[in-house]
C-alpha positions as CSV (number, residue, x, y, z in Angstrom):
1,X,110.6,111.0,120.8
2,X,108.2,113.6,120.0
3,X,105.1,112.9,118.0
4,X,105.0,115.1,114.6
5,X,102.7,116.5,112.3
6,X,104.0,118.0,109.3
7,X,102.2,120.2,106.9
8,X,102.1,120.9,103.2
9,X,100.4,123.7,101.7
10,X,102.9,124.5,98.7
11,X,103.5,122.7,95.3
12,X,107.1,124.1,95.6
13,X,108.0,122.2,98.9
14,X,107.4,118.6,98.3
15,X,110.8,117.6,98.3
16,X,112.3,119.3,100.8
17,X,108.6,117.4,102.8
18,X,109.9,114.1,101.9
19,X,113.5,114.8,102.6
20,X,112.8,115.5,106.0
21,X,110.1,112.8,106.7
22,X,112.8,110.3,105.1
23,X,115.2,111.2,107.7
24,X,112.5,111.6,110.1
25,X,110.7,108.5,109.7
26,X,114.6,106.8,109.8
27,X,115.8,107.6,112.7
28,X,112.4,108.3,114.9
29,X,109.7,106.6,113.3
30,X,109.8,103.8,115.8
31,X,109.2,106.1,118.7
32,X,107.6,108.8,117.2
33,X,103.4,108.8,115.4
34,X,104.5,110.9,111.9
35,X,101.4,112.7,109.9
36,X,101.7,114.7,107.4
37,X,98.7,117.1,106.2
38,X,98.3,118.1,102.8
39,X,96.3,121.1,102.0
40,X,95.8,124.2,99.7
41,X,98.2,124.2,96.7
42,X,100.2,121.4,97.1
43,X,97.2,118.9,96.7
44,X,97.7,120.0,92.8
45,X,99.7,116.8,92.0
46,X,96.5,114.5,92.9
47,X,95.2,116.1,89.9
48,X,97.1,113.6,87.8
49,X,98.6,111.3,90.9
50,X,101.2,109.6,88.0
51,X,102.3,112.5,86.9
52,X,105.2,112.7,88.8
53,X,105.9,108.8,89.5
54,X,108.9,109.2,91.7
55,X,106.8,111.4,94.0
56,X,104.5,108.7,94.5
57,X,106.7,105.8,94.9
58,X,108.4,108.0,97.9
59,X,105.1,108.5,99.7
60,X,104.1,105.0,99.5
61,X,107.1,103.6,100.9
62,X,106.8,106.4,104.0
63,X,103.1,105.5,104.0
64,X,104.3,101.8,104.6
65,X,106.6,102.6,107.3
66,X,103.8,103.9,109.4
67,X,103.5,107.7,108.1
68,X,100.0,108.5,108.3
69,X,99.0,110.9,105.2
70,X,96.0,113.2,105.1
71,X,95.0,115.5,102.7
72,X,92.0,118.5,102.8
73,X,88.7,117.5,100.5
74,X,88.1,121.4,101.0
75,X,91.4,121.9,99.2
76,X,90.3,119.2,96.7
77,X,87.3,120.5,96.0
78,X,88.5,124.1,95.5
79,X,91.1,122.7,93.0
80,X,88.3,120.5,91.3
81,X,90.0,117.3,92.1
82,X,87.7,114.7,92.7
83,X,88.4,112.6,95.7
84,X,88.6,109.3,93.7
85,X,91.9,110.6,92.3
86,X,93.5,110.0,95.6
87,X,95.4,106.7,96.0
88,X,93.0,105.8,99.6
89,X,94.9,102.5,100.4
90,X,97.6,105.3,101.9
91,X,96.1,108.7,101.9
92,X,93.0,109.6,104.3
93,X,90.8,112.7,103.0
94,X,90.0,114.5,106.2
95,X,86.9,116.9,106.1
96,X,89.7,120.4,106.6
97,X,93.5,120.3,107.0
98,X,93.6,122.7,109.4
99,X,91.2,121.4,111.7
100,X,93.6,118.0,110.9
101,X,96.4,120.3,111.9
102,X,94.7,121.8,115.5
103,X,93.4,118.1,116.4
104,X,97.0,116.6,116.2
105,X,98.4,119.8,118.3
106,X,96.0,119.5,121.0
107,X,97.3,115.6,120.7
108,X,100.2,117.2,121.6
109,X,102.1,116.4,118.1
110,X,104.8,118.9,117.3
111,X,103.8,121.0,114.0
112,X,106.6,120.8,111.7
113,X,106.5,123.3,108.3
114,X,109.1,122.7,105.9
């Protein structure tokens, strides 16, 4: 199966992002690499990371079936969110997300946008 690198840049779209990656990471993550990038508004729940518990407890458990998660420390930084807010045992701050995004693609990962 294809390798996939799915991007979130809006608050709003978070669960529809880990509805598909649950599926996703289901039925392909044994064949498939899975990334998601995280960038522009919908780095706003770092901010707060328990804030929305459920939320977390579904991106761990991705995380620790092999989903690679990255988020943008420009996006951090614009939002004033300081990077030790990010949980790093299962979230990698990446310089840009959309140089993240343009590196996986020329690795030849599908780009998925929920």
């Amino acid at each position: 199966m294809t390798d996939v690198v799915f991007h979130i840049d809006e608050d709003a779209r978070w669960e529809q992002l880990l509805n598909n990656l649950e599926y996703y990471s289901a039925n392909f993550g044994e064949t498939s690499k899975i990334e998601v990038v995280i960038n522009g508004p919908a780095v706003r729940p770092f901010n707060g990371f328990d804030v929305n518990p459920e939320r977390g407890k579904r991106i761990r458990a991705l995380a620790d079936a092999g989903v690679r998660f990255t988020i943008c420390a420009s996006s951090l930084h614009n939002r004033q969110i300081g990077e030790e807010n990010i949980p790093s045992d299962f979230i990698a701050i990446v310089p840009q997300g959309i140089a993240e995004l343009v590196a996986r693609q020329g690795d030849g990962f599908a780009y998925i946008k929920p």
